[in-house]
N, C-alpha and C positions, 0 to 999 in steps of 0.2 A: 695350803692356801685357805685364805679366812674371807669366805663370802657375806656379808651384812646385806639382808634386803629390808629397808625400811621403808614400812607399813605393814600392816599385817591384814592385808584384804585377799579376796581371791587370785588376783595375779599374783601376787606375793608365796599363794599356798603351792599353786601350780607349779610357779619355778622349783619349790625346794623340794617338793614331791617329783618332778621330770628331771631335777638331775640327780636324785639319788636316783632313780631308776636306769639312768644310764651310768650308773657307776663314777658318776663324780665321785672324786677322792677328797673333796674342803670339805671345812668342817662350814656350813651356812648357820647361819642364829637370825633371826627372823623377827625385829623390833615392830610391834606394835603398838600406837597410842591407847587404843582400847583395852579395858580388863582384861577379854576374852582374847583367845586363840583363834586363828583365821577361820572363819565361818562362810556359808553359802547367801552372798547379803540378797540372791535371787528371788530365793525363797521368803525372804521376812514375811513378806501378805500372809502365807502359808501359815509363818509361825502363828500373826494376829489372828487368823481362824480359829487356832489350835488344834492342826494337822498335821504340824510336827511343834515339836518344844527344842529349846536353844541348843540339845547335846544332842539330835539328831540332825543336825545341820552344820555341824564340823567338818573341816576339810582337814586330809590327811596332810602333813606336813613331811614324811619318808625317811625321820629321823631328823632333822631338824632339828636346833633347841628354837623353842618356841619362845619371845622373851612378853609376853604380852602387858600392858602398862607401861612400858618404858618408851614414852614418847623421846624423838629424838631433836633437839632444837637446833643443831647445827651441825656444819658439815667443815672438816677441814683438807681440801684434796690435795694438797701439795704434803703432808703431813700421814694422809691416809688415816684421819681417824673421826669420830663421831662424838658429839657430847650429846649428853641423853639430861633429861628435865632434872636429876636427884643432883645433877651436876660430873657423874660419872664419864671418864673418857674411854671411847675400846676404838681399836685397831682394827682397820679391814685389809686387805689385800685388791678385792674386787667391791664394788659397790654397786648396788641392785636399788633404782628408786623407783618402788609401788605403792606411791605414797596417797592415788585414789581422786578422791574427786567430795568436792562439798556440795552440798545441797543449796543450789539459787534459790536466795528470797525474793518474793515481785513485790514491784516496788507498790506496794497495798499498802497506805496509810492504817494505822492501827496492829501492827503483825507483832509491834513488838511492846513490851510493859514500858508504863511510864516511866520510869529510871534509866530507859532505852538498853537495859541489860538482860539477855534473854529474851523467848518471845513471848507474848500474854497469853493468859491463863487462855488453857482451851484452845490453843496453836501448835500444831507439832510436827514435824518432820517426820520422815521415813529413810532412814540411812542405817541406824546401827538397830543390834539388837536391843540395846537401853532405851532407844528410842519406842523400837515396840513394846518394848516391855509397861513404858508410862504411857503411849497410845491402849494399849489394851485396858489396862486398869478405868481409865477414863471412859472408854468405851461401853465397858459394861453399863450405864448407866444412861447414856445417851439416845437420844432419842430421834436429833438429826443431826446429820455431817452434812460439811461439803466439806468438796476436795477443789481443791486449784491447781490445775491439770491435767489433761485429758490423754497424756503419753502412754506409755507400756504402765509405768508405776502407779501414776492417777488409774487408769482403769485396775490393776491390780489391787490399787487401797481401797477404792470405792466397791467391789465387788466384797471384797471383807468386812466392811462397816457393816454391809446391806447382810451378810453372812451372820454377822453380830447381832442384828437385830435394830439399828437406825437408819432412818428414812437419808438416803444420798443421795447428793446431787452433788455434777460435776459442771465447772467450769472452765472452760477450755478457751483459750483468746482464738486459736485457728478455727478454721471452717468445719473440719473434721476429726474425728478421732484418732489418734494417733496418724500423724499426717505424714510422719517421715516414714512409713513404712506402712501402709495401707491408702487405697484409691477412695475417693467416697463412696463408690458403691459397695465395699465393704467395709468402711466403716460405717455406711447407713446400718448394716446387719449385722455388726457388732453392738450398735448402738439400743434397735430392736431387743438383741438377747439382752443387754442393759435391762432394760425398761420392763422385761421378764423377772430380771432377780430382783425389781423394787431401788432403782438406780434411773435416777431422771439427769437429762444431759443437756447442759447452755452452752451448745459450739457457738463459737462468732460471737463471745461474751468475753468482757474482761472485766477480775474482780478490780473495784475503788479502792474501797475498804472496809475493814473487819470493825465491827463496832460491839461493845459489853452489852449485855441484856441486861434487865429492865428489875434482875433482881438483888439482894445485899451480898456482896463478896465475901466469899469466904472468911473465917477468921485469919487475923495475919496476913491475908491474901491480896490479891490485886481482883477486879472487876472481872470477870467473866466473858467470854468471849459470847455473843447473842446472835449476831446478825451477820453477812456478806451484802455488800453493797455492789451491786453491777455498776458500771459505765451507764448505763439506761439510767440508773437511780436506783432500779429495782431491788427489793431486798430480801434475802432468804434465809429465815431463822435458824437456829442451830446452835449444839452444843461444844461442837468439835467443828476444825477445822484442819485439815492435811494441805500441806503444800508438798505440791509434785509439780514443778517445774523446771526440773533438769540440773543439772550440777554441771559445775565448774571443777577444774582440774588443777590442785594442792599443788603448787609450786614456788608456793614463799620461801620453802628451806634450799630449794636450788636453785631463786633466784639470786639468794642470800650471799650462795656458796661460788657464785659468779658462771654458772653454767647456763644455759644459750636458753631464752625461755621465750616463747609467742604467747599463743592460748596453752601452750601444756609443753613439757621437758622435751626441746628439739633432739630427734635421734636421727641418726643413718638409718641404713637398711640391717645391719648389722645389729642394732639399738643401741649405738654406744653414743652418749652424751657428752664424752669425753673421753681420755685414757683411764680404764681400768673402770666408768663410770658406766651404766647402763640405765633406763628407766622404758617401763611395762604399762600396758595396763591404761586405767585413764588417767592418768598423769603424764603419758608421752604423746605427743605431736610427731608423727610418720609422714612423711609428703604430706604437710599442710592438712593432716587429717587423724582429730582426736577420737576417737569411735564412743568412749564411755559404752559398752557395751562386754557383756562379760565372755561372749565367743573369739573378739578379737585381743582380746586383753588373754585368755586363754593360748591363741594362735603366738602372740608373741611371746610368752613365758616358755613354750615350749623352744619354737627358735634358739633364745636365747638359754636355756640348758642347755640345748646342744651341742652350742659354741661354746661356752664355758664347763661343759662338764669333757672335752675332747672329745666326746661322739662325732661332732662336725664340726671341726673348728672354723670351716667356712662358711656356717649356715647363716642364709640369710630372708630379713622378714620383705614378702614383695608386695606385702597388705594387703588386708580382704576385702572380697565386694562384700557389696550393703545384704547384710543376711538376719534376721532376727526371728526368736522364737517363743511364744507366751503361753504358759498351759497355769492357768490359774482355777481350779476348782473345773466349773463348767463353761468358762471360754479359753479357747486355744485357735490360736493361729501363727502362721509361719512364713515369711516374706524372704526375697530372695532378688538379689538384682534389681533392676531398673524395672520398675510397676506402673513409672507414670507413660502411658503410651502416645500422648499426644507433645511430648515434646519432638517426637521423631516420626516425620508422616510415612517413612520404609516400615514401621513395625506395625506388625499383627496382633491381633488378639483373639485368644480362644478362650470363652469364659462358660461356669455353668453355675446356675446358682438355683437351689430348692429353698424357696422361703419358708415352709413346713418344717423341715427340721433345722432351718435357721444356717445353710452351711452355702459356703462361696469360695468356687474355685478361677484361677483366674492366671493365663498363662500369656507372655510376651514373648513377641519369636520378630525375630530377624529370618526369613527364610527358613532354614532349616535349624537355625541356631538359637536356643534357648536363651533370653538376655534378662527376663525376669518371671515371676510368680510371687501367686500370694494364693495360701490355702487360712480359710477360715469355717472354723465347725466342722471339721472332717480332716484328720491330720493324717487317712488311712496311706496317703499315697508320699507322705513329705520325704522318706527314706530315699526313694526314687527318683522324689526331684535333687534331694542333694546332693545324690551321686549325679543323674547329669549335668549340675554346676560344678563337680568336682572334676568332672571329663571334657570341662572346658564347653558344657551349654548346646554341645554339638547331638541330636536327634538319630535314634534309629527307630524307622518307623511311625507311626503319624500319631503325632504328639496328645491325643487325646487320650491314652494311655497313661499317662503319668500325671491324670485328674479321674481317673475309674482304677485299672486292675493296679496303676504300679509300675508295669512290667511289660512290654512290649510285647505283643502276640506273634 
């Protein structure tokens, strides 16, 4: 059997890694647009530090041939085969699309160069390693950033600029930091340890737009990027600019290919797109829910080796609750289930927070039933929590525990 997963991102690596592990017998080839072979694109902030460099951030592929550069531009599933960009056709058997997710641009007057091709000088993304590779270079020099977004990634880039040595500021349109997975009152104290690393933060701010500074453009160059313009007017100089605004989910080649597309590649529970068709990762829409998230894009590559390598041929994905986890340099925190507590006036809250060393724990219970949390600045006890959300959230013993020892007394 000839398995084709295209894309070459982490769900992509996971699959081809979890079925040779259970002894699939295909031969899988593993197409990727990018230069590089499947890497940890969690990590990139890390890379821009320089706490790790691009070959310690490979992910195993389990024998796999890895095809990397070989972007695929089409799909023909009645025929079972793939055209790749050089104009080459190959043959699948089973079809795997971990085709990934793009990076949202906001709609900022100025983001892009006047030729409207590419973005202007001093504008960059964070998605590929290429990308960090020209944010870093840039950075060395720089003196201030912003960043436009205030998500997991936004605070992840801006914690690296400030790492680098330029004064950053984040802009965020929501009220709080990271809003889909932290309350305000820990994002207030993620915010604080901000403002610790040299990292100033405009929630409840959206940028206008990005304007050139004030000095002669490069040779051959275009204008320079200078200024952020808030909605207020307001505006904050700078060299660099990161947009961290969320990504959208690559589904041109399989809406192309006539397979069932919303916000991302509609699947079953099973992940199948189609016959002999599958899609992972953030590229697939599960019950009306795309996660872009790299634990549940992990959750389903495994699934779906198991069905496809005979392990379990009946395995099937039943979706994950909302869980996310950020350990960036000197902030780390860890979310879990349902954190807003005021949509439900049945639940509980049991919170502790030491503003001293900056750490906030904070648990939601239904009774005896564990339905969320959120640890920030102290990830001693997170092993604990994710086993009682993996035991179905159900309590032994009085839940204060599993924000101190861990472990039930």
């Amino acid at each position: 059997m000839r398995i084709a997963v295209v894309g070459g991102g982490m769900a992509a690596a996971r699959f081809a890694e979890r079925y040779a592990a259970l002894g699939g017998a295909g031969a899988v080839t593993v197409y990727g647009a990018e230069p590089r072979a499947p890497y940890n694109r969690v990590l990139l902030a890390e890379v821009l530090t320089g706490r790790y460099d691009a070959e310690s951030i490979a992910l195993p592929l389990g024998g796999a041939l890895a095809r990397p550069g070989c972007e695929v531009v089409a799909l023909d599933l009645a025929a079972r085969t793939l055209g790749l960009a050089d104009g080459t056709v190959e043959p699948w058997d089973e079809l795997v699309l971990a085709t990934g997710a793009n990076p949202v641009l906001p709609p900022v007057r100025g983001l892009r160069r006047p030729d409207g091709y590419g973005l202007a000088e001093g504008v960059h993304t964070l998605r590929t390693l290429e990308d960090c590779a020209r944010l870093a270079e840039e950075a060395v020099g720089a003196k201030r950033a912003v960043v436009i977004g205030g998500g997991v990634l936004g605070v992840s880039a801006a914690r690296a600029l400030a790492a680098l040595g330029a004064r950053t500021e984040i802009v965020h349109q929501a009220e709080h930091l990271i809003e889909r997975q932290l309350d305000p009152e820990a994002a207030a104290v993620l915010r604080e340890r901000l403002q610790g690393l040299g990292v100033e933060c405009y929630t409840g701010n959206r940028a206008r737009a990005v304007h050139g500074g004030m000095g002669v453009p490069p040779a051959g160059g275009w204008e320079r990027v200078g200024a952020v313009e808030l909605a207020s007017g307001y505006r904050l100089d700078c060299d660099l600019v990161v947009l961290a605004c969320g990504t959208r989910p690559r589904t041109a080649l399989a809406h192309a290919a006539g397979l069932p597309v919303a916000t991302g590649v509609l699947v079953d529970d099973r992940l199948a797109a189609a016959p002999h068709v599958s899609a992972i990762g953030d590229c697939a829409e599960h019950r009306g829910t795309v996660h872009g998230l790299a634990g549940p894009a992990w959750e389903q590559a495994d699934v779906l080796a198991r069905r496809l390598s005979g392990a379990e041929p009946d395995a099937r994905y039943p979706g994950t609750s909302p869980r996310a986890r950020l350990s960036t340099g000197d902030l780390e925190y860890a979310a879990f289930g349902a954190v807003d507590e005021t949509l439900d006036p049945e639940l509980d809250v049991l919170r502790l927070t030491d503003a001293t060393r900056g750490s906030y724990k904070k648990l939601v219970l239904r009774g005896d039933q564990l339905v969320g949390a959120i640890l920030l600045g102290d990830l001693a006890t997170v092993d604990a929590l994710a086993g009682a959300f993996a035991d179905g959230g159900t309590l032994a013993g009085h839940p204060l525990h599993l924000l101190t020892q861990g472990a039930p007394r």
